[in-house]
PAMIDREN-17890 format. One record per residue (C-alpha): residue number from 1; x, y, z. Coordinates in Angstrom, 2 decimals, always signed. Example, Ala and Ser with C-alpha at 12.3 -4.5 7.8 and 13.67 -1.06 7.14 Angstrom:
<pts>
<pt k="1" x="+12.30" y="-4.50" z="+7.80"/>
<pt k="2" x="+13.67" y="-1.06" z="+7.14"/>
</pts>
This chain:
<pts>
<pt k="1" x="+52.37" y="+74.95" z="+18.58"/>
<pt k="2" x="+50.87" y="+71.64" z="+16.63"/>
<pt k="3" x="+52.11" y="+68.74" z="+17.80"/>
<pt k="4" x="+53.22" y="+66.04" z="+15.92"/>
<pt k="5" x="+50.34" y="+63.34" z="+16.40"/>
<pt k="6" x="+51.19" y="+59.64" z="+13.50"/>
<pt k="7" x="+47.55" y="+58.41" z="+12.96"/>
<pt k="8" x="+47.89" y="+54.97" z="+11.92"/>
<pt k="9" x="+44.85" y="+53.55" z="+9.72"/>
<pt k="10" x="+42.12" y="+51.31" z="+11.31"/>
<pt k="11" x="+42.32" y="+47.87" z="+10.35"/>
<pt k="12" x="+39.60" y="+46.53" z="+8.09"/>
<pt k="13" x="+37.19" y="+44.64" z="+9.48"/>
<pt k="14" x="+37.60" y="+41.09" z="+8.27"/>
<pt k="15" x="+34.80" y="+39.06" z="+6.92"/>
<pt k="16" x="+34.29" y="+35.25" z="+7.47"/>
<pt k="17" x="+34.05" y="+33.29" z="+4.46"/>
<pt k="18" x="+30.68" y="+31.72" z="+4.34"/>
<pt k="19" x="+29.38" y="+28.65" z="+5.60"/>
<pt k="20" x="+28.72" y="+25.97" z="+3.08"/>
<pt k="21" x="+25.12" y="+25.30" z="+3.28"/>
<pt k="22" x="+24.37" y="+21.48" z="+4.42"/>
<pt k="23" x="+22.49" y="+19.79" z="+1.24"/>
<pt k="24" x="+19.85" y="+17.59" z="+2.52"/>
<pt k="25" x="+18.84" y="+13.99" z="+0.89"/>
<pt k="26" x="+16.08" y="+13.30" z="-0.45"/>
<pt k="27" x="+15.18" y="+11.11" z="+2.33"/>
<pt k="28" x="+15.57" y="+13.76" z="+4.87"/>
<pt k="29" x="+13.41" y="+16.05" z="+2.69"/>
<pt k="30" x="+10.83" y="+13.83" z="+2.63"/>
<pt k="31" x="+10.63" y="+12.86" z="+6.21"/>
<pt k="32" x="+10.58" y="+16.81" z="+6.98"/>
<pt k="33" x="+7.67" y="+17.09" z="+4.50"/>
<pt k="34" x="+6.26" y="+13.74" z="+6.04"/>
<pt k="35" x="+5.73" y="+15.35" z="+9.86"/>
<pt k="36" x="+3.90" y="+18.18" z="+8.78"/>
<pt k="37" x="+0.70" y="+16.06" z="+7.70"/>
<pt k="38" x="-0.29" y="+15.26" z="+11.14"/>
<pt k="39" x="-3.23" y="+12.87" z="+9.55"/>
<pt k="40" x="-0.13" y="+11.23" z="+7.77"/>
<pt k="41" x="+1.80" y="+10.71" z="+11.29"/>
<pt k="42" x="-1.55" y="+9.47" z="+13.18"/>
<pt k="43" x="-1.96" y="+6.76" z="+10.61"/>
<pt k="44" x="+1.38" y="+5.36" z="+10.58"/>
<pt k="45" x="+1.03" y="+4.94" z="+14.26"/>
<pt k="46" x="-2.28" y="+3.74" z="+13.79"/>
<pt k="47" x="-0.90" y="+1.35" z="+11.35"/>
<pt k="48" x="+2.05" y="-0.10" z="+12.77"/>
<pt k="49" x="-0.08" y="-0.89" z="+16.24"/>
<pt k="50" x="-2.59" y="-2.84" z="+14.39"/>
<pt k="51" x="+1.15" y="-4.45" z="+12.18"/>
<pt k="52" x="+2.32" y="-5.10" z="+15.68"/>
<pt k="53" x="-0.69" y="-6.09" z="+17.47"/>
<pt k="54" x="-1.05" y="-8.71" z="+14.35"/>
<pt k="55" x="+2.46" y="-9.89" z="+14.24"/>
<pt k="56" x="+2.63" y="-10.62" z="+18.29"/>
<pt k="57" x="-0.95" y="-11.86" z="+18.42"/>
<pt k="58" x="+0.03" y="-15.80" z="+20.13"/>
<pt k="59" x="+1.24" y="-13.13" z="+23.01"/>
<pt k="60" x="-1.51" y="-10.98" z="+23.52"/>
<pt k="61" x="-4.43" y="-13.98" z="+23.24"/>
<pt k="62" x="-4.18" y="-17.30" z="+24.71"/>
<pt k="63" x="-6.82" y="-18.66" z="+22.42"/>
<pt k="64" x="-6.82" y="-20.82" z="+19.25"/>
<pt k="65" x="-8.58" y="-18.59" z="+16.27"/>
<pt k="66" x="-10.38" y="-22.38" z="+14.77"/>
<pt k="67" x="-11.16" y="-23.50" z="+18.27"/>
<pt k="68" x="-14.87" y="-24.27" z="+18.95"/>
<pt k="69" x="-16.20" y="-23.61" z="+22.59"/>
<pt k="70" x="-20.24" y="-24.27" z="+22.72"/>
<pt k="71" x="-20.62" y="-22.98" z="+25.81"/>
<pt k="72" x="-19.54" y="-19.65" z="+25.31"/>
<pt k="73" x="-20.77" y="-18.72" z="+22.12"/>
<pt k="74" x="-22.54" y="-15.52" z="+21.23"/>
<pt k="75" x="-20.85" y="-14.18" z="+24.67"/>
<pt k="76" x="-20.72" y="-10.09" z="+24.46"/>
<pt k="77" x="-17.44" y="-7.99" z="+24.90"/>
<pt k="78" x="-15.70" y="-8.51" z="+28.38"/>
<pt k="79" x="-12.74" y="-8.54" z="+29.88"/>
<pt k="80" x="-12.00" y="-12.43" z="+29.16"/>
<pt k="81" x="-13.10" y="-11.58" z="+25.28"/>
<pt k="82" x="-12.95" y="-8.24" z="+24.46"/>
<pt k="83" x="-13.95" y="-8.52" z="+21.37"/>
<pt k="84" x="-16.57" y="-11.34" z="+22.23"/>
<pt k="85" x="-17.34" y="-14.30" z="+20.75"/>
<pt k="86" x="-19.12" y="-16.06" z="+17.61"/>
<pt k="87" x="-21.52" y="-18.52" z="+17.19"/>
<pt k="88" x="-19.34" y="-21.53" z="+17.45"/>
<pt k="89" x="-17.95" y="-19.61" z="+20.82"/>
<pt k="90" x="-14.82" y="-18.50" z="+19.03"/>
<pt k="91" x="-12.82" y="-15.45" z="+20.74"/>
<pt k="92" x="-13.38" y="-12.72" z="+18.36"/>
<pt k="93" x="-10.58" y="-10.60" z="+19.32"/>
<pt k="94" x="-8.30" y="-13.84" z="+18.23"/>
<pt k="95" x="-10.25" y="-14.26" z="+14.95"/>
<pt k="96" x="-9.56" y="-10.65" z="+14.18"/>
<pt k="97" x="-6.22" y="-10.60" z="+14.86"/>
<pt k="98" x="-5.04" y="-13.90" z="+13.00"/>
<pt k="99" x="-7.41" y="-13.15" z="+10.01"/>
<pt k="100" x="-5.65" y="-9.72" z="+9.74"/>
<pt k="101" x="-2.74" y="-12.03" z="+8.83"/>
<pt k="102" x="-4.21" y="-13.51" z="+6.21"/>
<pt k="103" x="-5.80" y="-9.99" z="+4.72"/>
<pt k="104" x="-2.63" y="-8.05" z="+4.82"/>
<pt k="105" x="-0.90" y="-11.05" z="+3.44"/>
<pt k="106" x="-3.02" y="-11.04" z="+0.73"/>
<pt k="107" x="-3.60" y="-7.40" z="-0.42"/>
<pt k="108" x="+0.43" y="-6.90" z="+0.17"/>
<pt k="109" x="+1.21" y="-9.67" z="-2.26"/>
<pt k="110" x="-1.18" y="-8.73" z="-4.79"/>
<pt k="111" x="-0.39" y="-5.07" z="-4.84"/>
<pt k="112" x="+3.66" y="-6.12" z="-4.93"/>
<pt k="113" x="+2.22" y="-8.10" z="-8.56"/>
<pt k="114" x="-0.03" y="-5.47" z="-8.95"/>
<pt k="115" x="+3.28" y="-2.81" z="-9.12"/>
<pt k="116" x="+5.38" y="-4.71" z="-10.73"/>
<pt k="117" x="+2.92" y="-5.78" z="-13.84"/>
<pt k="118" x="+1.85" y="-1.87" z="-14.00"/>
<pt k="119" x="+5.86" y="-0.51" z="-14.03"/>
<pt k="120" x="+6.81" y="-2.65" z="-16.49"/>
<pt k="121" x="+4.06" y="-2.35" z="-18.84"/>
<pt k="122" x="+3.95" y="+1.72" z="-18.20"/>
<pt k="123" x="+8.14" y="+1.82" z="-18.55"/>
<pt k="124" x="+8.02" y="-0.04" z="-22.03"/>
<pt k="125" x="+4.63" y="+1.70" z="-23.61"/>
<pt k="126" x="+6.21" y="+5.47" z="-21.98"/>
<pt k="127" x="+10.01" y="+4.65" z="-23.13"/>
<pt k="128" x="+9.49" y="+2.99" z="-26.83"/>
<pt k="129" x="+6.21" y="+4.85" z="-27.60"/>
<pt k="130" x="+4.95" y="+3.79" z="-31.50"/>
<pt k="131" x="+2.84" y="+0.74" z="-31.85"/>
<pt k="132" x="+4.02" y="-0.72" z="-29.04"/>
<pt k="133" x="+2.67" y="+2.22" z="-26.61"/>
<pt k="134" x="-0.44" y="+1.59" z="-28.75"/>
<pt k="135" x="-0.95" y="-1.76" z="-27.84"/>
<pt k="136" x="-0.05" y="-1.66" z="-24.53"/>
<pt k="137" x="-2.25" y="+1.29" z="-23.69"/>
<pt k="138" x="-5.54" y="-0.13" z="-25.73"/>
<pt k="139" x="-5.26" y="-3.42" z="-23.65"/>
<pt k="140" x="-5.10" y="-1.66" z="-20.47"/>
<pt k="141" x="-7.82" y="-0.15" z="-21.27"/>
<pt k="142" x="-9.82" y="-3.08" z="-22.09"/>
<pt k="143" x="-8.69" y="-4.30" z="-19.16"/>
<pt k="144" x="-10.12" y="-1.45" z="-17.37"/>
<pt k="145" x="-13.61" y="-1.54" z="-19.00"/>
<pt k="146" x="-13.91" y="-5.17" z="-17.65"/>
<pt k="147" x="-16.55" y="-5.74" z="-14.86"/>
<pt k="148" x="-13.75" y="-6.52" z="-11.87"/>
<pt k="149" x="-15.68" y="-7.55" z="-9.54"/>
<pt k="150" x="-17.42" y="-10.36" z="-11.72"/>
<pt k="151" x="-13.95" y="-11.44" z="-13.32"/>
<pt k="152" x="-12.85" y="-11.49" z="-9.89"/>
<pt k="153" x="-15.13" y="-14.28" z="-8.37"/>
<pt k="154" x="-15.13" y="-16.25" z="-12.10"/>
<pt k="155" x="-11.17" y="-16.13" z="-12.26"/>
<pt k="156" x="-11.05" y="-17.40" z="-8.25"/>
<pt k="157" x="-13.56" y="-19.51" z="-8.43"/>
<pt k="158" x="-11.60" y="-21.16" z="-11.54"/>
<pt k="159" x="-8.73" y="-21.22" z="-10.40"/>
<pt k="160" x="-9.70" y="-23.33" z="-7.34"/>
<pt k="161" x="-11.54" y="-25.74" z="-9.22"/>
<pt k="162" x="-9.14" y="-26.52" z="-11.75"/>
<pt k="163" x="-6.52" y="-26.85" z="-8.41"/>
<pt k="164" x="-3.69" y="-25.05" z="-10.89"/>
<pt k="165" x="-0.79" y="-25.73" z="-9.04"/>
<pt k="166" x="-1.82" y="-27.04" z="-5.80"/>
<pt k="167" x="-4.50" y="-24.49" z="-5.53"/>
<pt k="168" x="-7.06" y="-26.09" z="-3.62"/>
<pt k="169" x="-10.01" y="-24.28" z="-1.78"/>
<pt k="170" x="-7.70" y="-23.25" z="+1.57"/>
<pt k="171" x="-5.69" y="-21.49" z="-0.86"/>
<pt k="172" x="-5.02" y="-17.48" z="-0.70"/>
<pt k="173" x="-3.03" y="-17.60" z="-3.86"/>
<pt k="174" x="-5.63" y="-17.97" z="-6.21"/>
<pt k="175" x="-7.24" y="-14.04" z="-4.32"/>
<pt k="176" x="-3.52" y="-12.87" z="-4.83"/>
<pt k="177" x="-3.10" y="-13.57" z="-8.36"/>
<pt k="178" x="-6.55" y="-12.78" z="-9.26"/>
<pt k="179" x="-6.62" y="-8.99" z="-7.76"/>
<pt k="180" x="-3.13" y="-8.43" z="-8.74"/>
<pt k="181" x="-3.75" y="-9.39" z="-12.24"/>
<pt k="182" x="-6.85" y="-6.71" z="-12.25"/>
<pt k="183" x="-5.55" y="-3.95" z="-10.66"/>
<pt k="184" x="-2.08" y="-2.89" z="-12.47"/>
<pt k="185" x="-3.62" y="-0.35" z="-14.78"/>
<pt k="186" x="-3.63" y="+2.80" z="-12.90"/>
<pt k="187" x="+0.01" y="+2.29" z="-12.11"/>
<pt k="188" x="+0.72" y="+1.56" z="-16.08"/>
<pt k="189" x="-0.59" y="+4.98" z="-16.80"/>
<pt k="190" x="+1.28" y="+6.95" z="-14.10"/>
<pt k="191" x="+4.05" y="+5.13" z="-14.95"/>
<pt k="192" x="+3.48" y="+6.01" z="-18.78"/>
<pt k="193" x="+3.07" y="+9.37" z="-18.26"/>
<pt k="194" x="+6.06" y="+9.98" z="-16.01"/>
<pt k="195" x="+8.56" y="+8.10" z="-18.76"/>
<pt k="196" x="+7.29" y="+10.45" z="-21.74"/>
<pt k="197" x="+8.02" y="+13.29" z="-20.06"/>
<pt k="198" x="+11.47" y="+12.25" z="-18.60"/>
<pt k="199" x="+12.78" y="+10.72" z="-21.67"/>
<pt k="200" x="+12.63" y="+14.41" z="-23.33"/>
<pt k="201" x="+14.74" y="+16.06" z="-20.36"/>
<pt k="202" x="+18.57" y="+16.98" z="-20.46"/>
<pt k="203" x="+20.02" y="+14.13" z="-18.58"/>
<pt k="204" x="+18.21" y="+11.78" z="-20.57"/>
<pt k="205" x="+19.91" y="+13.08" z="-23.53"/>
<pt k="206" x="+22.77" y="+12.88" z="-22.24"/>
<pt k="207" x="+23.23" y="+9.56" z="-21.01"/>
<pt k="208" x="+21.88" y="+8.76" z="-24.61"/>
<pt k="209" x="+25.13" y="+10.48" z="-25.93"/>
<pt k="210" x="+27.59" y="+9.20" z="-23.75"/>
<pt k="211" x="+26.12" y="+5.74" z="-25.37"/>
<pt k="212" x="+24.16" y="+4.32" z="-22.70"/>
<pt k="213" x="+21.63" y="+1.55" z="-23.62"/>
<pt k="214" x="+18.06" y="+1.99" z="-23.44"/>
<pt k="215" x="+17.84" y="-0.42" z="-20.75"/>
<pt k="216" x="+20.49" y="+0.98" z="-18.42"/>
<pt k="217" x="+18.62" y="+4.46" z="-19.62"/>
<pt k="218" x="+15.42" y="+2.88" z="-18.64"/>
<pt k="219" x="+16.77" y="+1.38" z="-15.18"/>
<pt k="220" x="+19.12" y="+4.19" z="-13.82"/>
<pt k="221" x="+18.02" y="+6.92" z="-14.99"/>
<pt k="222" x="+13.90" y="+7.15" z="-15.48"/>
<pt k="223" x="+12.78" y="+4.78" z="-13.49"/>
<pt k="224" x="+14.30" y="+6.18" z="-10.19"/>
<pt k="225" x="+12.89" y="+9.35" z="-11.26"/>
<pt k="226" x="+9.42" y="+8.14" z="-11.92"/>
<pt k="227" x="+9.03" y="+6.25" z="-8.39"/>
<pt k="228" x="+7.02" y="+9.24" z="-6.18"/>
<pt k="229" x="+3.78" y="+8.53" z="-7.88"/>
<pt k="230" x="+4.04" y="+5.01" z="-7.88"/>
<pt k="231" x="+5.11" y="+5.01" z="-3.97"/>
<pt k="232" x="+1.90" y="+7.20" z="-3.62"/>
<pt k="233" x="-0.10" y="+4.44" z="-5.83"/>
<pt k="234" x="+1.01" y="+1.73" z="-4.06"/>
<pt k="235" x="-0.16" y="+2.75" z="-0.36"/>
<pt k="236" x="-3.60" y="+3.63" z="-1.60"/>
<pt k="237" x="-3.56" y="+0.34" z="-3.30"/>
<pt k="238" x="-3.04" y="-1.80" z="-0.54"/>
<pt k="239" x="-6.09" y="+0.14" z="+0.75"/>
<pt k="240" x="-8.33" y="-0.77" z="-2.38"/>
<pt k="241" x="-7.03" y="-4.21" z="-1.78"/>
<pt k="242" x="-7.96" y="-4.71" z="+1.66"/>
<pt k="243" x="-11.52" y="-3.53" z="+0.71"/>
<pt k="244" x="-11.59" y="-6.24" z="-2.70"/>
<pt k="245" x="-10.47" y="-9.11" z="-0.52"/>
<pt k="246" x="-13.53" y="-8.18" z="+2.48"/>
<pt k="247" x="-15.84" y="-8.05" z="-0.72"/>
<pt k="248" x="-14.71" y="-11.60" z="-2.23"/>
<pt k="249" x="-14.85" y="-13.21" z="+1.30"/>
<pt k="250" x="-18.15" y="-11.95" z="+2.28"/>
<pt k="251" x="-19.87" y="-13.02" z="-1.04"/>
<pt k="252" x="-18.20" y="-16.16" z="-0.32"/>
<pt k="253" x="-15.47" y="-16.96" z="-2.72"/>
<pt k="254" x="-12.49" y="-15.09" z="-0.69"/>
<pt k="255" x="-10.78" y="-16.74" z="+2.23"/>
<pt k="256" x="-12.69" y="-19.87" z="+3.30"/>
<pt k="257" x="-13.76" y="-21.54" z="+6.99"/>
<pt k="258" x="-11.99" y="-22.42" z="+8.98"/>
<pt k="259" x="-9.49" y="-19.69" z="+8.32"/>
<pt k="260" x="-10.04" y="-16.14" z="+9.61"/>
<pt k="261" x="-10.05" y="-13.03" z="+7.60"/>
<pt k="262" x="-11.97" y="-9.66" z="+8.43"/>
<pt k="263" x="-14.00" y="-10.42" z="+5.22"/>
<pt k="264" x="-15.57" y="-13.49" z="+6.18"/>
<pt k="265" x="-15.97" y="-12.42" z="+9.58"/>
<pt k="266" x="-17.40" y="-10.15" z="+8.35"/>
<pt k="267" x="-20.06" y="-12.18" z="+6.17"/>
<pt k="268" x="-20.54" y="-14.49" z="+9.64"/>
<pt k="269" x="-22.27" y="-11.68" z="+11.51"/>
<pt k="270" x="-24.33" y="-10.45" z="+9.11"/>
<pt k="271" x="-27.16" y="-13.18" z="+10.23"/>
<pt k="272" x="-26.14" y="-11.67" z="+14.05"/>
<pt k="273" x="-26.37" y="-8.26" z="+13.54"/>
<pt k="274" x="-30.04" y="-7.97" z="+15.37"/>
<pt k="275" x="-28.96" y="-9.75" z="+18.35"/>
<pt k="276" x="-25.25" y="-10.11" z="+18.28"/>
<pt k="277" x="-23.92" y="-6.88" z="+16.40"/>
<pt k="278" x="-20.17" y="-6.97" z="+17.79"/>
<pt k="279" x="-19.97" y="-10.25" z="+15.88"/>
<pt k="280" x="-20.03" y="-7.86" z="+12.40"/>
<pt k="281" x="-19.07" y="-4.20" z="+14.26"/>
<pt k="282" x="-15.01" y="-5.23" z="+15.06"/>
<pt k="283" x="-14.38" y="-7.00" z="+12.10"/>
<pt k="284" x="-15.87" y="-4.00" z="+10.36"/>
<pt k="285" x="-13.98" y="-1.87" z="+12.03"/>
<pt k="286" x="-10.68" y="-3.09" z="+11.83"/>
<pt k="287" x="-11.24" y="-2.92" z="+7.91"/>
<pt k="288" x="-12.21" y="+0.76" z="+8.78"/>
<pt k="289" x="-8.87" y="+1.70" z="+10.67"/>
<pt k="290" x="-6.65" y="-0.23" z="+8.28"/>
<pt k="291" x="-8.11" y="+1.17" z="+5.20"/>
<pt k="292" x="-8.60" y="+5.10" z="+6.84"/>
<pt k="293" x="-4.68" y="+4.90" z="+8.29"/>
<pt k="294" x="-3.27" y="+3.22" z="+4.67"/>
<pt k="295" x="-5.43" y="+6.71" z="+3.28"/>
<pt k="296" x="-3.60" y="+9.00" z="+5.44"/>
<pt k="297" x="-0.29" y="+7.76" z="+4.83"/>
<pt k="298" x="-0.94" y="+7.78" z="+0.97"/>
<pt k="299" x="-2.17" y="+11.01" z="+1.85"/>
<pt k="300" x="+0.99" y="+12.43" z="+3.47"/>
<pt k="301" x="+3.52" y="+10.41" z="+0.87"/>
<pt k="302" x="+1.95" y="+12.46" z="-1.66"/>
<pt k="303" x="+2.71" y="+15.79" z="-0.22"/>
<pt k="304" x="+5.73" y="+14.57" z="+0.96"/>
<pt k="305" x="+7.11" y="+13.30" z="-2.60"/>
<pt k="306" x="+5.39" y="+16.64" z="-4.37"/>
<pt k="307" x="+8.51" y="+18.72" z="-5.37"/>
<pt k="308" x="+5.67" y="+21.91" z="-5.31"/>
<pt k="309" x="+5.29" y="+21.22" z="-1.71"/>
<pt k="310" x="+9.40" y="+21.11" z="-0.87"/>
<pt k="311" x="+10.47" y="+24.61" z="+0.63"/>
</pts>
């Protein structure tokens, strides 16, 4: 005889809703992207201990950088100067330091005119296009077929005689002005380039429709937008920079005696270099490890900042 056996139905298995995914910023993007390039993380290390070593440099020398010492001079690296010292018996390693100052100073605050002349000029010609893209574009590039380096030492070498505002021959601001005034053009075309192609796009037409004016457009909207290359621009800039100020104070119309820069350290051991060589190798190579670490971080910003390169 059956029995009477109720089967009751198995309960469905329930399923958990799924878990929002966490958006990233842009920010943390580009820091993720950042650490990959390992060449990108070794220069910003390399760059903020020469920053810091520059920045705390009464603590880590007890000598004056303009301080003459006859009877140490031409002294090789040792433990009291590890750099060594000059022919006016002037710690090297102090020189160095303090005239890093003064060519960071410089290239920072010509590349900060430098950005700001090229955005501006690239924002208006890209955004307004017509004649006035015309005319902005043809004189950057007569600007760009002019011999820099000659302009350079004319313009400076002007500038101080003429003593426009105050701007006598210990004065960096005539270098700033001069190579920030020559090297905006390369930032005007990126610039340029990244507004014509952003002011076609969707949002832009919107924000057109819902009445916004071409400057809030211009400010809010493209110019944000337009930034990566520039970032990337500016870091190899300040690179360029560093090189164009050693140039101009080795020929001799950059940073003048008494002051310190790597340039005209430079320029002061090239009549050493036979029998003195570390008077011309550490200024040397503290250009070298600026400019190679300001390279790799350019280097990594611009993977970083490349949307191709985002997984």
């Amino acid at each position: 005889m059956a029995s009477n056996t109720s089967t009751t139905p198995a309960a469905a298995p329930t399923i958990a809703p799924p878990r929002p995914q966490r958006q990233d910023s842009m920010l943390a993007i580009t820091w993720r992207q950042f650490r990959r390039h390992k060449m990108a993380l070794f220069g910003s290390t390399l760059l903020l201990f020469i920053i810091a070593s520059i920045v705390f440099a009464p603590a880590l020398t007890p000598y004056d950088p303009t301080a003459s010492n006859l009877s140490e001079q031409l002294q090789p690296p040792s433990l009291r100067h590890p750099f060594g010292t000059n022919q006016l018996g002037q710690d090297l390693f102090t020189r160095a330091l303090y005239g890093g100052r003064i060519s960071l100073t410089i290239c920072a605050s010509a590349v900060l005119i430098a950005i700001l002349l090229g955005t501006i000029t690239g924002a208006i010609a890209g955004y307004y296009g017509g004649w006035l893209d015309n005319f902005l574009m043809r004189t950057t590039d007569a600007t760009l077929a002019i011999p820099r380096l000659l302009i350079l030492i004319l313009l400076t070498q002007l500038l101080r005689d003429k003593k426009i505002l105050g701007m006598g021959s210990g004065s960096i601001v005539p270098i700033i002005l001069v190579i920030g005034l020559l090297s905006w053009m390369g930032v005007a075309r990126l610039v340029r380039a990244q507004f014509l192609s952003l002011k076609e796009k969707e949002f832009t037409e919107a924000a057109r429709a819902s009445g916004a004016s071409n400057r809030r457009i211009i400010l809010s909207h493209l110019l944000p937008n337009s930034m990566s290359p520039v970032i990337v621009a500016a870091s190899l800039a300040v690179a360029a920079a560093i090189i164009t100020e050693s140039g101009l104070s080795y020929l001799g119309f950059g940073v003048q005696p008494p002051t310190a820069s790597w340039g005209n350290m430079l320029k002061d051991g090239q009549s050493q270099m036979t029998y003195a060589p570390w008077v011309a190798i550490f200024p040397g190579l503290m250009i070298f490890l600026t400019v190679i670490a300001i390279n790799y971080i350019g280097d990594g910003l611009r993977d970083a900042l490349d949307p191709r390169h985002v997984s």
